[in-house]
N, CA and C atoms as an extended XYZ file, in Angstrom:
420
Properties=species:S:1:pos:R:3:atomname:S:1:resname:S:1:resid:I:1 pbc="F F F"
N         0.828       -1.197        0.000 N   UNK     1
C         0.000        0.000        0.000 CA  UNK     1
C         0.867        1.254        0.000 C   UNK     1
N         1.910        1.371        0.553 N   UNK     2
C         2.283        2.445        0.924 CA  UNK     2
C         3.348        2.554       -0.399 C   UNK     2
N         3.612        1.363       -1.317 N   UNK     3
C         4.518        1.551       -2.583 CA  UNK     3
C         3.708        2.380       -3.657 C   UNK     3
N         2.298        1.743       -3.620 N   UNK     4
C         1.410        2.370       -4.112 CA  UNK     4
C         1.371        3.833       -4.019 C   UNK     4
N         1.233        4.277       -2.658 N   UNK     5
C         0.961        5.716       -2.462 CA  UNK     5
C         1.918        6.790       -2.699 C   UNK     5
N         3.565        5.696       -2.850 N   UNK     6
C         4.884        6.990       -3.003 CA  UNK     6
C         4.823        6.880       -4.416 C   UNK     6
N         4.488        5.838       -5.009 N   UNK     7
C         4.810        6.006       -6.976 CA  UNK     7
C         3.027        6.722       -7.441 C   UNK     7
N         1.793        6.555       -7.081 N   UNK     8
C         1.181        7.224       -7.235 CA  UNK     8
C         0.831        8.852       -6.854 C   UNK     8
N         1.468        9.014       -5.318 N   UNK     9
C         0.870       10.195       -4.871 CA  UNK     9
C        -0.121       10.280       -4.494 C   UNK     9
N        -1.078        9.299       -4.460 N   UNK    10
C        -2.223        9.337       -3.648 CA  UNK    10
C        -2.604        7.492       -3.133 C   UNK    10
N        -3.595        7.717       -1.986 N   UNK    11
C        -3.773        6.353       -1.729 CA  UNK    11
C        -4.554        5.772       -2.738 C   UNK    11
N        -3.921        4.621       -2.203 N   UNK    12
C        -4.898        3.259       -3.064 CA  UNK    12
C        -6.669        3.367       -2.962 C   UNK    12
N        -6.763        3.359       -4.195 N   UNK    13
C        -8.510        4.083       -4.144 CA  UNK    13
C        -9.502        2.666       -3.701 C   UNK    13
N       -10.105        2.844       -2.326 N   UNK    14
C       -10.997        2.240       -2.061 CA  UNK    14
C       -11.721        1.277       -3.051 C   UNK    14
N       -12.371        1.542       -4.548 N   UNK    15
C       -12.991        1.213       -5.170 CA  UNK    15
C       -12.250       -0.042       -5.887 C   UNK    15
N       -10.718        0.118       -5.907 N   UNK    16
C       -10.127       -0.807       -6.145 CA  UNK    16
C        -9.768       -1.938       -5.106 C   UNK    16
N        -9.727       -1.775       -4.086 N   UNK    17
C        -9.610       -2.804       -2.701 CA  UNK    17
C       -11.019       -3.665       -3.044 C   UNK    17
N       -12.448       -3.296       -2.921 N   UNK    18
C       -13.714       -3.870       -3.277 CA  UNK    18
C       -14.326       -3.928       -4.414 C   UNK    18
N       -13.687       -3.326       -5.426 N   UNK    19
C       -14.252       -4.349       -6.575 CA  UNK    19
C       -13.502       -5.548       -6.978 C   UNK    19
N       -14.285       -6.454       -7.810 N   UNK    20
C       -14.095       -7.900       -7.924 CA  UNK    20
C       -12.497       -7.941       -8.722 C   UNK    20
N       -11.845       -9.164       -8.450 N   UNK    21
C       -10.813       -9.150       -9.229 CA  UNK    21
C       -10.642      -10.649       -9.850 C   UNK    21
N        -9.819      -10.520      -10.717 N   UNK    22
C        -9.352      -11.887      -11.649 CA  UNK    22
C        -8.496      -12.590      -10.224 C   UNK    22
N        -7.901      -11.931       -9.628 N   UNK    23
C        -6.788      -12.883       -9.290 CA  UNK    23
C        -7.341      -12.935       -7.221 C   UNK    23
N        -7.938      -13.524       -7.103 N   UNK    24
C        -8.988      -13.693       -5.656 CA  UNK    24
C        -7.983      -14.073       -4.784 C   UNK    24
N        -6.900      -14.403       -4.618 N   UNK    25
C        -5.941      -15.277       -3.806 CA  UNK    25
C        -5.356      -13.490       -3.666 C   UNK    25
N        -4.700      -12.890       -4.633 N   UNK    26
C        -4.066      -11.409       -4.213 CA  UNK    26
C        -5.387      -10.569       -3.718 C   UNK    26
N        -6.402      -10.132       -4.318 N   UNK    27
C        -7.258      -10.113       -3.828 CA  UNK    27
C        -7.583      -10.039       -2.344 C   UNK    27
N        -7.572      -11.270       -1.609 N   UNK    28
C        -7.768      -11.205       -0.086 CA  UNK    28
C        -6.276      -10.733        0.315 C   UNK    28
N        -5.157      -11.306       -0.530 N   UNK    29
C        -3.811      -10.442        0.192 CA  UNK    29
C        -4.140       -9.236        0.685 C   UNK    29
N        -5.102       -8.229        0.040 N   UNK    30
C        -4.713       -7.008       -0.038 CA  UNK    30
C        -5.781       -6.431        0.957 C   UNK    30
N        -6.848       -7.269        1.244 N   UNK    31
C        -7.666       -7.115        2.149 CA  UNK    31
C        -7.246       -7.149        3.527 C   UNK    31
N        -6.577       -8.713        3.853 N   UNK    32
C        -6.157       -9.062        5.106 CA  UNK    32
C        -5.027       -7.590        5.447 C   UNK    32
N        -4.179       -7.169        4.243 N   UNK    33
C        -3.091       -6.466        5.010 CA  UNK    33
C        -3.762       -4.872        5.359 C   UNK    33
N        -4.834       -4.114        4.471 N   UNK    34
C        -5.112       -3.285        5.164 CA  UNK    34
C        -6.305       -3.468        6.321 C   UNK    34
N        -6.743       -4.586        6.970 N   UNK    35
C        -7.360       -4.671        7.919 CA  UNK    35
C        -6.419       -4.294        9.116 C   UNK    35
N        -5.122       -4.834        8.699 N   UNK    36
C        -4.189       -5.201        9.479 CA  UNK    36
C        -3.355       -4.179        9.870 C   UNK    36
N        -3.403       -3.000        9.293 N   UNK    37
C        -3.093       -1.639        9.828 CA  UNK    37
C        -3.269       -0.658        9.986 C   UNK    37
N        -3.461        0.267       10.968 N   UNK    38
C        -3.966        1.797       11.056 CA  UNK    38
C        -4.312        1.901       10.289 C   UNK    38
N        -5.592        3.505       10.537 N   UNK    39
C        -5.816        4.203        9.069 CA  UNK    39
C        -5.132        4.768        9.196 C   UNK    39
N        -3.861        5.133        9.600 N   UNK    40
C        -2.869        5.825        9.159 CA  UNK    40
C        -1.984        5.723        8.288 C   UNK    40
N        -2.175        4.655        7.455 N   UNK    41
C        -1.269        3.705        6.170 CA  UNK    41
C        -2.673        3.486        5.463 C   UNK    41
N        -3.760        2.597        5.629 N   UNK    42
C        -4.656        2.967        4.596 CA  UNK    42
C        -6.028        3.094        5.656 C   UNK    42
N        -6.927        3.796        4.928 N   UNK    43
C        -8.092        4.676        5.397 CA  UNK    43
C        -9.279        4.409        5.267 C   UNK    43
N       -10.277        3.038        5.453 N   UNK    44
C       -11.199        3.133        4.583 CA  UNK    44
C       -12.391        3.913        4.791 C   UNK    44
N       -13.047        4.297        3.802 N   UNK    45
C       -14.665        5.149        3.662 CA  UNK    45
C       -15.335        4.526        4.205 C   UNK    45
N       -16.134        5.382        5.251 N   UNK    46
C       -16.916        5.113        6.089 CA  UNK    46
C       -18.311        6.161        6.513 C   UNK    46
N       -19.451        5.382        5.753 N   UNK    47
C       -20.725        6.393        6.058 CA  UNK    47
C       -20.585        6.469        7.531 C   UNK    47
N       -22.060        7.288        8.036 N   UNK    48
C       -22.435        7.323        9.611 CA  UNK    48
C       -22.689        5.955        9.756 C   UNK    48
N       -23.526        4.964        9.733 N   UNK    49
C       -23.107        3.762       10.386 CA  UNK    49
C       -22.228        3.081       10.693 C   UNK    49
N       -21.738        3.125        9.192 N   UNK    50
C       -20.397        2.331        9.646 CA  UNK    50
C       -19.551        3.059       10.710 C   UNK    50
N       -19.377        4.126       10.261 N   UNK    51
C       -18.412        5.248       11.482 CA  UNK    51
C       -19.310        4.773       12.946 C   UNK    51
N       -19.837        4.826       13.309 N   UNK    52
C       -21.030        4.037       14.516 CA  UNK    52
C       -20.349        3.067       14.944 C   UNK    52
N       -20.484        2.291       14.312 N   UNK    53
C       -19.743        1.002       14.309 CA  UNK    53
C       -18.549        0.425       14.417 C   UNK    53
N       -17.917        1.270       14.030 N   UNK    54
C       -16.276        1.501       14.113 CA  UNK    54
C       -16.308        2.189       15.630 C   UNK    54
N       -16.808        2.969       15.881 N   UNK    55
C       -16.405        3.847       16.709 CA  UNK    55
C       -16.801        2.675       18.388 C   UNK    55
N       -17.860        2.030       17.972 N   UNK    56
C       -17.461        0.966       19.191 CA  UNK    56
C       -16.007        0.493       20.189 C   UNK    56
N       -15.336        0.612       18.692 N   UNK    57
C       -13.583       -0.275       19.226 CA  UNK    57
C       -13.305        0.792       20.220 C   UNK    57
N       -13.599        2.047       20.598 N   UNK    58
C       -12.947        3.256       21.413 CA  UNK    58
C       -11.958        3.730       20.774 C   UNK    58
N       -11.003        4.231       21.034 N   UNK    59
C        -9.459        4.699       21.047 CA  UNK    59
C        -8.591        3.959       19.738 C   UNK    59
N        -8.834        4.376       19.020 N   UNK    60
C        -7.980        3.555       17.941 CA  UNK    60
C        -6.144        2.983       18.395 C   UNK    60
N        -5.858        4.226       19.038 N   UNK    61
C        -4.230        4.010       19.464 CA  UNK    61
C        -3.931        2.876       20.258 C   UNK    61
N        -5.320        3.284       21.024 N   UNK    62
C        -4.850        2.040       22.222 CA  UNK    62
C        -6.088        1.067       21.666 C   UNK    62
N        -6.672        0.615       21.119 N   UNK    63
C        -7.323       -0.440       20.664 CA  UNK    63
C        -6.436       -1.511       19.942 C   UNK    63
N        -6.875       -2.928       20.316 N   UNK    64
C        -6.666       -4.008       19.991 CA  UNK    64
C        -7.232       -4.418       17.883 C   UNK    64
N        -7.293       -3.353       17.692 N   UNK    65
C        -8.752       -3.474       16.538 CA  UNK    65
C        -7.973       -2.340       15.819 C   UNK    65
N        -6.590       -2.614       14.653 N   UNK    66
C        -6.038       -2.030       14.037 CA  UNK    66
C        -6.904       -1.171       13.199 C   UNK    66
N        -7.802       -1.095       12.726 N   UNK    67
C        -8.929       -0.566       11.544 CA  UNK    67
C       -10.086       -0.866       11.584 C   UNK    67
N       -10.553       -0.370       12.462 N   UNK    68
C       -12.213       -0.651       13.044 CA  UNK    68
C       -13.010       -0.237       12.030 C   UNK    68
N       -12.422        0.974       11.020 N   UNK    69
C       -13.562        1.546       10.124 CA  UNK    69
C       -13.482       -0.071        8.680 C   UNK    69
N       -12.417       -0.629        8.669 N   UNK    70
C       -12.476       -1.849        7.930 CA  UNK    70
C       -13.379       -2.682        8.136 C   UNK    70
N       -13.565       -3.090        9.434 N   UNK    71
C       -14.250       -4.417        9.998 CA  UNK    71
C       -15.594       -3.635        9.733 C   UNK    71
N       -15.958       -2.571        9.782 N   UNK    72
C       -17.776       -1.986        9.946 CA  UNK    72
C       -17.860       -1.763        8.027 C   UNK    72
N       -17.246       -1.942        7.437 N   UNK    73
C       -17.310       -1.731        6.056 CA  UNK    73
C       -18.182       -2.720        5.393 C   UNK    73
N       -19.557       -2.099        5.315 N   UNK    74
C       -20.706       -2.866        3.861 CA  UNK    74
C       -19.475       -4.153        2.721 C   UNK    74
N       -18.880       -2.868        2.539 N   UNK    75
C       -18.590       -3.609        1.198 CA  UNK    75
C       -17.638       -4.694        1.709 C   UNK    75
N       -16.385       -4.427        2.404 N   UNK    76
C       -15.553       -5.338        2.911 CA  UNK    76
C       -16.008       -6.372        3.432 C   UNK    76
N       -17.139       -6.347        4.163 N   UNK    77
C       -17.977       -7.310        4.987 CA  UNK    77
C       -18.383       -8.090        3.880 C   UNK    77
N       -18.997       -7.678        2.329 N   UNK    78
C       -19.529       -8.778        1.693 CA  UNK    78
C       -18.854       -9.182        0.585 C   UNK    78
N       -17.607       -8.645        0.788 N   UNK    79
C       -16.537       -8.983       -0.442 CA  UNK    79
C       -15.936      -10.160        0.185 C   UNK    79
N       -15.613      -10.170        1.993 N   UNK    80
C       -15.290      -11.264        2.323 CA  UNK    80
C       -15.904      -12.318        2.079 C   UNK    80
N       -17.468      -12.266        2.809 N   UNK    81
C       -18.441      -13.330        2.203 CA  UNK    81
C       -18.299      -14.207        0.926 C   UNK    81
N       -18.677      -13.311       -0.187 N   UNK    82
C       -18.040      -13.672       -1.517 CA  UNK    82
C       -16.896      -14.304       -1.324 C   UNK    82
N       -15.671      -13.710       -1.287 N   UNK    83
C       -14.623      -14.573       -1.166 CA  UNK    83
C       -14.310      -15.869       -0.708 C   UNK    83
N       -14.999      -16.348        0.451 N   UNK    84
C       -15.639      -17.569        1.209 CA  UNK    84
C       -16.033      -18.257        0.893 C   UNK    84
N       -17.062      -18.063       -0.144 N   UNK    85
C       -17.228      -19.391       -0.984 CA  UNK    85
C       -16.369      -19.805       -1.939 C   UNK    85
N       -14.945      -19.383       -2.374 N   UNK    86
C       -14.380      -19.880       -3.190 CA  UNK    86
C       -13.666      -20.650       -2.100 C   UNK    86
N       -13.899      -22.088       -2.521 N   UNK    87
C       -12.794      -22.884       -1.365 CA  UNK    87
C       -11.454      -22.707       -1.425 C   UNK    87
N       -10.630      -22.475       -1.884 N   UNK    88
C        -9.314      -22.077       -2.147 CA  UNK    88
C        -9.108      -20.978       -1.207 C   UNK    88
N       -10.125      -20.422       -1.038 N   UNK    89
C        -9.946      -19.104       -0.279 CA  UNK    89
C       -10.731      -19.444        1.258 C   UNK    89
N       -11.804      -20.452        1.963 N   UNK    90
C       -12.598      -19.946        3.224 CA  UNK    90
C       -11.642      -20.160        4.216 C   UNK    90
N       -10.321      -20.833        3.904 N   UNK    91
C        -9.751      -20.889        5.573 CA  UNK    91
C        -9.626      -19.503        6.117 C   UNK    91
N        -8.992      -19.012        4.807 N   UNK    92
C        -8.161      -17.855        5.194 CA  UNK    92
C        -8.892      -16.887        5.407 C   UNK    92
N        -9.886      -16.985        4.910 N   UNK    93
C       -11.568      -15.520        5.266 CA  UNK    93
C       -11.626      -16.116        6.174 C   UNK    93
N       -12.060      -17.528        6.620 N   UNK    94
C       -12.238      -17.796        8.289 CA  UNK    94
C       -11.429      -17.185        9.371 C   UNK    94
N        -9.969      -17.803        8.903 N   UNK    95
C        -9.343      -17.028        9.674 CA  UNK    95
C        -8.879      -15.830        9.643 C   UNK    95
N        -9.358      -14.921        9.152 N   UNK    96
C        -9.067      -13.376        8.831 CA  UNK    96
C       -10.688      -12.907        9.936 C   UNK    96
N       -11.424      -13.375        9.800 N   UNK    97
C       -12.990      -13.240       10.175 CA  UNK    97
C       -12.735      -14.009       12.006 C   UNK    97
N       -12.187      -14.384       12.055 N   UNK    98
C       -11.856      -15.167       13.558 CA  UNK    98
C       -10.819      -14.129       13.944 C   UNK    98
N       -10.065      -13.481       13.574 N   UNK    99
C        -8.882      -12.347       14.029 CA  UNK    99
C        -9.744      -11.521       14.067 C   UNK    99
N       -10.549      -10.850       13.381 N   UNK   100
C       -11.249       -9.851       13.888 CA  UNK   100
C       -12.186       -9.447       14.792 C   UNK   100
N       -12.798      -11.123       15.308 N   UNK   101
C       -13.694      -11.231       16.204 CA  UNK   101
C       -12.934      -11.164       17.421 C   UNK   101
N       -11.744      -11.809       17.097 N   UNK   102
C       -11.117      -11.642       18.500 CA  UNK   102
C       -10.082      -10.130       18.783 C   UNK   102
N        -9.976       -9.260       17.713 N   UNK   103
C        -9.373       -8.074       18.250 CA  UNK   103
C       -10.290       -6.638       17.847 C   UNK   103
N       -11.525       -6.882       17.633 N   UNK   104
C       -12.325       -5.770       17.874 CA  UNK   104
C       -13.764       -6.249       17.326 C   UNK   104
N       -14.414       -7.241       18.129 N   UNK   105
C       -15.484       -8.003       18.335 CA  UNK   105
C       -16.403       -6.982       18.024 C   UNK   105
N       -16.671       -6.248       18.995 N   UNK   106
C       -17.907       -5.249       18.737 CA  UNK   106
C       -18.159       -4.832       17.598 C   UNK   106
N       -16.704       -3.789       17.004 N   UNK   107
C       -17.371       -3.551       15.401 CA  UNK   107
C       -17.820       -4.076       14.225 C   UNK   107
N       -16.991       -5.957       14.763 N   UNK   108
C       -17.578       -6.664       13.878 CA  UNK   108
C       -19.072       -7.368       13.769 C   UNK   108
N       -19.299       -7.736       14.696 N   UNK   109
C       -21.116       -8.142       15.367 CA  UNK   109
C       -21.909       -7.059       14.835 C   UNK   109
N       -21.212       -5.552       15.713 N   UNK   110
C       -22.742       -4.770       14.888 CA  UNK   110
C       -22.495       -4.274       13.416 C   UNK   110
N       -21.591       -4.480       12.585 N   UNK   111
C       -21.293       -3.996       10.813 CA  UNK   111
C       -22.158       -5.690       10.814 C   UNK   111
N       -22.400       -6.881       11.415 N   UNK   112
C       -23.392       -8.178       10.552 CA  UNK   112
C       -24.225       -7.954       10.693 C   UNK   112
N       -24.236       -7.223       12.449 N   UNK   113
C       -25.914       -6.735       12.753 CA  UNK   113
C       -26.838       -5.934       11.666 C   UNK   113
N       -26.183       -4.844       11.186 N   UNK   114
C       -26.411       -3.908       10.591 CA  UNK   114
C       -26.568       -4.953        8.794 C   UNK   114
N       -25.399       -5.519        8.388 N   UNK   115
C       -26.307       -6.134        7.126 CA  UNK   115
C       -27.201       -6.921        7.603 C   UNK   115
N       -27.496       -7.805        8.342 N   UNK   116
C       -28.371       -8.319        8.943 CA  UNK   116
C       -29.708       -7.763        8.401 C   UNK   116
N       -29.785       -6.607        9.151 N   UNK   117
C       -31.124       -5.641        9.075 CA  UNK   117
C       -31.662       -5.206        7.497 C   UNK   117
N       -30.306       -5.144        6.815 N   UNK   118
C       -30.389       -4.758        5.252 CA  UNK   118
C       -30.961       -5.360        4.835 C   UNK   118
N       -30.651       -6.485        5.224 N   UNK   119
C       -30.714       -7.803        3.780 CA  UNK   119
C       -32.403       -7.990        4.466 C   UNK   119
N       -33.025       -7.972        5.739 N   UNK   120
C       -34.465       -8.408        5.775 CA  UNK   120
C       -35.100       -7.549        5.539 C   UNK   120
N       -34.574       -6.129        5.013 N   UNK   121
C       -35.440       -5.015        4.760 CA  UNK   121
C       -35.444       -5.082        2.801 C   UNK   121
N       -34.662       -5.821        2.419 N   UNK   122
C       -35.000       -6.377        0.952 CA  UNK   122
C       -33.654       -5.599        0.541 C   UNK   122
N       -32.783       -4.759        0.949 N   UNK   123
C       -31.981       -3.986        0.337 CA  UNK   123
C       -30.554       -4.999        0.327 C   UNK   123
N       -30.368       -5.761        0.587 N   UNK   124
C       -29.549       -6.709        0.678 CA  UNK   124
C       -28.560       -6.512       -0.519 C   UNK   124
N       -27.113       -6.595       -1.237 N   UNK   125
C       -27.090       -7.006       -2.100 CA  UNK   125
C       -26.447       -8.420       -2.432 C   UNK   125
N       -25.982       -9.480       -1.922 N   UNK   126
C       -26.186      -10.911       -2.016 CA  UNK   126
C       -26.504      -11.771       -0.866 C   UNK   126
N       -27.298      -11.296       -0.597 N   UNK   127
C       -28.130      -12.299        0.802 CA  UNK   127
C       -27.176      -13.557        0.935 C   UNK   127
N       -27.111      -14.311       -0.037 N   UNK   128
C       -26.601      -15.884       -0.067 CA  UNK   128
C       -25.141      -16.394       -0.316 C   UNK   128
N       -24.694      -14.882       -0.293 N   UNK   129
C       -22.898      -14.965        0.015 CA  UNK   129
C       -22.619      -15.525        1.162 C   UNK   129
N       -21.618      -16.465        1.188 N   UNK   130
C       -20.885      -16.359        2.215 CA  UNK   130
C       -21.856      -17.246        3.463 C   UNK   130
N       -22.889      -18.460        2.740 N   UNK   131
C       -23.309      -18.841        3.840 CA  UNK   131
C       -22.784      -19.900        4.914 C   UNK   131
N       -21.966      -20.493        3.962 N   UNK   132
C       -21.052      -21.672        4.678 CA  UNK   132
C       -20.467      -20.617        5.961 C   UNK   132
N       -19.739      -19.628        5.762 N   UNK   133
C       -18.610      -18.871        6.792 CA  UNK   133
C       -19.968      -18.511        7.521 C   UNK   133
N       -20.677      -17.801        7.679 N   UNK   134
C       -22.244      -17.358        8.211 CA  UNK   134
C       -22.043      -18.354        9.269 C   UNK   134
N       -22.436      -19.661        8.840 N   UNK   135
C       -22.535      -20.687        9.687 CA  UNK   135
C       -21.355      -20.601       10.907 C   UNK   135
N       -20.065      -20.998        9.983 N   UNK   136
C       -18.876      -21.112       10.695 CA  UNK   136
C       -18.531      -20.229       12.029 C   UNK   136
N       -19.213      -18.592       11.598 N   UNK   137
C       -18.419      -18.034       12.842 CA  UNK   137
C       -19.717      -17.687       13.441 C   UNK   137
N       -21.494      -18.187       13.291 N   UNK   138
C       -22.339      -18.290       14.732 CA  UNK   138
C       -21.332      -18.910       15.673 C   UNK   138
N       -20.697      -20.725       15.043 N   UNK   139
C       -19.826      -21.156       16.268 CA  UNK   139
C       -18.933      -20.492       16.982 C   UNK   139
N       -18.204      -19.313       16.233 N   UNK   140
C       -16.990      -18.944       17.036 CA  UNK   140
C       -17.183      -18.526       18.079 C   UNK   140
Protein backbone atom coordinates (compact mmCIF):
# COMPACT_ATOMS: atom_id res chain seq x y z
CA UNK A 1 0.00 0.00 0.00
CA UNK A 2 2.28 2.45 0.92
CA UNK A 3 4.52 1.55 -2.58
CA UNK A 4 1.41 2.37 -4.11
CA UNK A 5 0.96 5.72 -2.46
CA UNK A 6 4.88 6.99 -3.00
CA UNK A 7 4.81 6.01 -6.98
CA UNK A 8 1.18 7.22 -7.24
CA UNK A 9 0.87 10.20 -4.87
CA UNK A 10 -2.22 9.34 -3.65
CA UNK A 11 -3.77 6.35 -1.73
CA UNK A 12 -4.90 3.26 -3.06
CA UNK A 13 -8.51 4.08 -4.14
CA UNK A 14 -11.00 2.24 -2.06
CA UNK A 15 -12.99 1.21 -5.17
CA UNK A 16 -10.13 -0.81 -6.15
CA UNK A 17 -9.61 -2.80 -2.70
CA UNK A 18 -13.71 -3.87 -3.28
CA UNK A 19 -14.25 -4.35 -6.58
CA UNK A 20 -14.09 -7.90 -7.92
CA UNK A 21 -10.81 -9.15 -9.23
CA UNK A 22 -9.35 -11.89 -11.65
CA UNK A 23 -6.79 -12.88 -9.29
CA UNK A 24 -8.99 -13.69 -5.66
CA UNK A 25 -5.94 -15.28 -3.81
CA UNK A 26 -4.07 -11.41 -4.21
CA UNK A 27 -7.26 -10.11 -3.83
CA UNK A 28 -7.77 -11.21 -0.09
CA UNK A 29 -3.81 -10.44 0.19
CA UNK A 30 -4.71 -7.01 -0.04
CA UNK A 31 -7.67 -7.11 2.15
CA UNK A 32 -6.16 -9.06 5.11
CA UNK A 33 -3.09 -6.47 5.01
CA UNK A 34 -5.11 -3.29 5.16
CA UNK A 35 -7.36 -4.67 7.92
CA UNK A 36 -4.19 -5.20 9.48
CA UNK A 37 -3.09 -1.64 9.83
CA UNK A 38 -3.97 1.80 11.06
CA UNK A 39 -5.82 4.20 9.07
CA UNK A 40 -2.87 5.82 9.16
CA UNK A 41 -1.27 3.70 6.17
CA UNK A 42 -4.66 2.97 4.60
CA UNK A 43 -8.09 4.68 5.40
CA UNK A 44 -11.20 3.13 4.58
CA UNK A 45 -14.67 5.15 3.66
CA UNK A 46 -16.92 5.11 6.09
CA UNK A 47 -20.73 6.39 6.06
CA UNK A 48 -22.44 7.32 9.61
CA UNK A 49 -23.11 3.76 10.39
CA UNK A 50 -20.40 2.33 9.65
CA UNK A 51 -18.41 5.25 11.48
CA UNK A 52 -21.03 4.04 14.52
CA UNK A 53 -19.74 1.00 14.31
CA UNK A 54 -16.28 1.50 14.11
CA UNK A 55 -16.41 3.85 16.71
CA UNK A 56 -17.46 0.97 19.19
CA UNK A 57 -13.58 -0.28 19.23
CA UNK A 58 -12.95 3.26 21.41
CA UNK A 59 -9.46 4.70 21.05
CA UNK A 60 -7.98 3.56 17.94
CA UNK A 61 -4.23 4.01 19.46
CA UNK A 62 -4.85 2.04 22.22
CA UNK A 63 -7.32 -0.44 20.66
CA UNK A 64 -6.67 -4.01 19.99
CA UNK A 65 -8.75 -3.47 16.54
CA UNK A 66 -6.04 -2.03 14.04
CA UNK A 67 -8.93 -0.57 11.54
CA UNK A 68 -12.21 -0.65 13.04
CA UNK A 69 -13.56 1.55 10.12
CA UNK A 70 -12.48 -1.85 7.93
CA UNK A 71 -14.25 -4.42 10.00
CA UNK A 72 -17.78 -1.99 9.95
CA UNK A 73 -17.31 -1.73 6.06
CA UNK A 74 -20.71 -2.87 3.86
CA UNK A 75 -18.59 -3.61 1.20
CA UNK A 76 -15.55 -5.34 2.91
CA UNK A 77 -17.98 -7.31 4.99
CA UNK A 78 -19.53 -8.78 1.69
CA UNK A 79 -16.54 -8.98 -0.44
CA UNK A 80 -15.29 -11.26 2.32
CA UNK A 81 -18.44 -13.33 2.20
CA UNK A 82 -18.04 -13.67 -1.52
CA UNK A 83 -14.62 -14.57 -1.17
CA UNK A 84 -15.64 -17.57 1.21
CA UNK A 85 -17.23 -19.39 -0.98
CA UNK A 86 -14.38 -19.88 -3.19
CA UNK A 87 -12.79 -22.88 -1.37
CA UNK A 88 -9.31 -22.08 -2.15
CA UNK A 89 -9.95 -19.10 -0.28
CA UNK A 90 -12.60 -19.95 3.22
CA UNK A 91 -9.75 -20.89 5.57
CA UNK A 92 -8.16 -17.86 5.19
CA UNK A 93 -11.57 -15.52 5.27
CA UNK A 94 -12.24 -17.80 8.29
CA UNK A 95 -9.34 -17.03 9.67
CA UNK A 96 -9.07 -13.38 8.83
CA UNK A 97 -12.99 -13.24 10.18
CA UNK A 98 -11.86 -15.17 13.56
CA UNK A 99 -8.88 -12.35 14.03
CA UNK A 100 -11.25 -9.85 13.89
CA UNK A 101 -13.69 -11.23 16.20
CA UNK A 102 -11.12 -11.64 18.50
CA UNK A 103 -9.37 -8.07 18.25
CA UNK A 104 -12.33 -5.77 17.87
CA UNK A 105 -15.48 -8.00 18.33
CA UNK A 106 -17.91 -5.25 18.74
CA UNK A 107 -17.37 -3.55 15.40
CA UNK A 108 -17.58 -6.66 13.88
CA UNK A 109 -21.12 -8.14 15.37
CA UNK A 110 -22.74 -4.77 14.89
CA UNK A 111 -21.29 -4.00 10.81
CA UNK A 112 -23.39 -8.18 10.55
CA UNK A 113 -25.91 -6.74 12.75
CA UNK A 114 -26.41 -3.91 10.59
CA UNK A 115 -26.31 -6.13 7.13
CA UNK A 116 -28.37 -8.32 8.94
CA UNK A 117 -31.12 -5.64 9.08
CA UNK A 118 -30.39 -4.76 5.25
CA UNK A 119 -30.71 -7.80 3.78
CA UNK A 120 -34.46 -8.41 5.77
CA UNK A 121 -35.44 -5.02 4.76
CA UNK A 122 -35.00 -6.38 0.95
CA UNK A 123 -31.98 -3.99 0.34
CA UNK A 124 -29.55 -6.71 0.68
CA UNK A 125 -27.09 -7.01 -2.10
CA UNK A 126 -26.19 -10.91 -2.02
CA UNK A 127 -28.13 -12.30 0.80
CA UNK A 128 -26.60 -15.88 -0.07
CA UNK A 129 -22.90 -14.97 0.01
CA UNK A 130 -20.88 -16.36 2.21
CA UNK A 131 -23.31 -18.84 3.84
CA UNK A 132 -21.05 -21.67 4.68
CA UNK A 133 -18.61 -18.87 6.79
CA UNK A 134 -22.24 -17.36 8.21
CA UNK A 135 -22.53 -20.69 9.69
CA UNK A 136 -18.88 -21.11 10.69
CA UNK A 137 -18.42 -18.03 12.84
CA UNK A 138 -22.34 -18.29 14.73
CA UNK A 139 -19.83 -21.16 16.27
CA UNK A 140 -16.99 -18.94 17.04
Amino acid sequence: LNLFEAGAKKPFPFEAVVSPWDNVSGHLSIIENALAVPPSVYSFPADNEEAADAATAGDVSSSACPNAQGWASTFVLELLLQLSDDLRLAKRVRDLFVKGLLSCPEVLLCALVRRLQTNAQGNGQNSSAGMQMKGELMRE
